[in-house]
C-alpha positions as CSV (number, residue, x, y, z in Angstrom):
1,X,0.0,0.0,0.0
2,X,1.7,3.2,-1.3
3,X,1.7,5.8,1.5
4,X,-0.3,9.3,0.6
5,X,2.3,11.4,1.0
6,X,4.0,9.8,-1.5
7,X,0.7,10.3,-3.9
8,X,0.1,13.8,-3.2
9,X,3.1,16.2,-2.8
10,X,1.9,19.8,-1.2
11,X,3.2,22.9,-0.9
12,X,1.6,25.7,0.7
13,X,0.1,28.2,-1.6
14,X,-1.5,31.8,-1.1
15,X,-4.3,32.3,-3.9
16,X,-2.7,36.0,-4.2
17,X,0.3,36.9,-6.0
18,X,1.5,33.1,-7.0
19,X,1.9,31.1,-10.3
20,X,3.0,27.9,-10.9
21,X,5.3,27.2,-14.2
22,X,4.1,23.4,-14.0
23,X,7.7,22.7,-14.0
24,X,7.2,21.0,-10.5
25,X,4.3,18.9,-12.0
26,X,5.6,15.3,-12.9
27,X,4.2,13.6,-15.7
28,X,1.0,12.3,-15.9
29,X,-0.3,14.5,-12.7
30,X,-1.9,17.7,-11.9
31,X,-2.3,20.8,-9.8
32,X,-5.3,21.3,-8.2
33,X,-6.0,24.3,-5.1
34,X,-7.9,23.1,-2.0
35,X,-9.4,25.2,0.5
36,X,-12.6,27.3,1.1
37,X,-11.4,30.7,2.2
38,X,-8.6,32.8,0.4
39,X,-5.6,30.5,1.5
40,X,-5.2,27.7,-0.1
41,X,-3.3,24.5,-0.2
42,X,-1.7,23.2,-3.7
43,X,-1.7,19.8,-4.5
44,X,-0.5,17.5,-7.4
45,X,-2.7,14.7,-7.7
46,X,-2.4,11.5,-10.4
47,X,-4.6,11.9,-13.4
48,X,-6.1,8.4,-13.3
49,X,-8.2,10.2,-10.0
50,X,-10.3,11.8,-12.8
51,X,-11.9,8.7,-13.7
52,X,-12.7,8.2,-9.6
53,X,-16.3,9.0,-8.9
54,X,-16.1,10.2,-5.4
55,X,-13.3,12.7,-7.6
56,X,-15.8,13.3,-10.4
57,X,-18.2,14.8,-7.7
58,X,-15.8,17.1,-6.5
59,X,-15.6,18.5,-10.0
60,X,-18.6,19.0,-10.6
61,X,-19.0,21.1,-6.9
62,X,-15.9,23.1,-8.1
63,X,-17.7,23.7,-11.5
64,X,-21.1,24.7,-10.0
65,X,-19.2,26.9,-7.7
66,X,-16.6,28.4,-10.3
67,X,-17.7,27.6,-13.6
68,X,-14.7,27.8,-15.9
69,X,-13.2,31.3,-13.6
70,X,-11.1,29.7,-11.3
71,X,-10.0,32.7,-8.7
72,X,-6.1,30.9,-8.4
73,X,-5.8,30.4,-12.3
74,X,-5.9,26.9,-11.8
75,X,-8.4,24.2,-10.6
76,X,-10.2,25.1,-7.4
77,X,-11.6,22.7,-5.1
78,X,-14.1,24.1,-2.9
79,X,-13.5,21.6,-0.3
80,X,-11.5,21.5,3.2
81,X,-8.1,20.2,3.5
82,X,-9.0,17.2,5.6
83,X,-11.6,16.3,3.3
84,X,-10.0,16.2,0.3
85,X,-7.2,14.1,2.1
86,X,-9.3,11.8,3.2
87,X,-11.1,11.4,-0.3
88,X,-7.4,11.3,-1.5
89,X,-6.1,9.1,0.6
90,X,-9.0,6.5,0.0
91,X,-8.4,6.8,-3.9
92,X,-5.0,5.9,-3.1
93,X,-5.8,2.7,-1.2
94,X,-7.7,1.4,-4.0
């Protein structure tokens, strides 16, 4: 069983005033911004999570709340931390 922090690799991020190059994103990954106020966590997450249902759901919150105008310039999750790590860390057990 792979541990999660070897699946998700976060940094911390303020929505304000940072990019990201997606130099630091490996191959066959993305970056997606947790967090329901204006400080937000970054995390890189496998893309094999988008064909995960309980993932596909939080897509579809994050496009009912943002639509395609994502405040950080990249995918927002409107989710807590802890909730997403859970839902993360279960995707990775499976």
């Amino acid at each position: 069983m792979m541990d999660i922090r070897q699946i998700l690799r976060r940094s911390s991020f303020k929505a304000k005033g940072s990019t990201s190059t997606g130099t630091d994103v490996p191959k066959g990954h993305f970056v997606v911004y947790v967090g329901e106020s204006t400080k937000k966590k970054r995390f890189i997450v496998p893309i094999s999570y988008l064909n995960e249902p309980l993932f596909q759901d939080l897509l579809s919150r994050a496009e009912e709340e943002f639509g395609f105008n994502h405040p950080t310039g990249g995918l927002t999750i409107p989710c807590n931390e802890d909730q997403f790590t859970n839902l993360t860390s279960s995707l990775a057990r499976s």
